[in-house]
C-alpha positions as a printed Julia matrix, in Angstrom:
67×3 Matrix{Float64}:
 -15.59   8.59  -122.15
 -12.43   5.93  -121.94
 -10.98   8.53  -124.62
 -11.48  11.77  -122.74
 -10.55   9.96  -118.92
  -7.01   8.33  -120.61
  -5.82  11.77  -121.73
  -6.92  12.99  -118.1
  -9.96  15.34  -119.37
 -13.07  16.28  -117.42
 -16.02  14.84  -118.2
 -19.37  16.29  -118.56
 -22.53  14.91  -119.63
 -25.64  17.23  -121.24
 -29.3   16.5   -121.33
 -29.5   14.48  -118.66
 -33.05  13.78  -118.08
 -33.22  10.6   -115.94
 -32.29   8.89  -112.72
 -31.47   6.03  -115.2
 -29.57   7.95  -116.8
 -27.5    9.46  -114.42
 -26.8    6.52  -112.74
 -25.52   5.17  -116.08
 -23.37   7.78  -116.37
 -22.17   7.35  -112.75
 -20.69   4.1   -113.88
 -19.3    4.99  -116.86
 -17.34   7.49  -114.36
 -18.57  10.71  -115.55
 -17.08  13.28  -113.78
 -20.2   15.85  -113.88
 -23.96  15.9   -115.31
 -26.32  18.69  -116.22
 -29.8   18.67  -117.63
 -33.25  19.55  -117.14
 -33.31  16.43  -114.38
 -31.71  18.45  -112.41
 -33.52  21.82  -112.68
 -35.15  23.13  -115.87
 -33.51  26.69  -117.56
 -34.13  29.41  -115.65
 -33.47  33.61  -115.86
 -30.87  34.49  -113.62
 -33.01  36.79  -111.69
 -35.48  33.9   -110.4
 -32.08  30.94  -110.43
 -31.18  32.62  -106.82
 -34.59  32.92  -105.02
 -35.43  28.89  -106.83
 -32.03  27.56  -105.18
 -33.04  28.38  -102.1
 -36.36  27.07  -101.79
 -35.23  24.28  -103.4
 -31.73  23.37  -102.69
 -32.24  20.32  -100.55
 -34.26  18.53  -103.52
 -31.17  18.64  -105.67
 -29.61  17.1   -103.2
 -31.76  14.22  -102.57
 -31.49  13.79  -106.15
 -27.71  13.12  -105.9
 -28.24  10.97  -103.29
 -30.73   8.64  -105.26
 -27.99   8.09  -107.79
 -25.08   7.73  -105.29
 -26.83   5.12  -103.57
């Protein structure tokens, strides 16, 4: 990560399947996380419809690791 962030790169962590882990990663100063944590793979068709029935559980998951 201190490789990628001294030549000014993004970063972005896969696979994250923990709180613990993203809050690791929050340290470390990872710029972005995606995994199944998150929300698991879905078809594009039913992404849309699960958003919005479930858009303010993603972000009481970003809350739990920003606090």
């Amino acid at each position: 990560m201190k490789l990628a962030k001294s030549l000014g790169k993004v970063v972005v962590a896969e696979g994250v399947e923990s709180k613990e882990t993203a809050i690791i990663l929050k340290d470390l100063q990872c710029d972005y996380i995606q995994g199944n944590w998150f929300i698991e793979p879905k078809p594009i068709d039913r992404l849309i419809p699960y958003i919005h029935q479930h858009m303010f559980e993603v972000e009481e998951q970003n809350e739990a690791v920003n606090h």
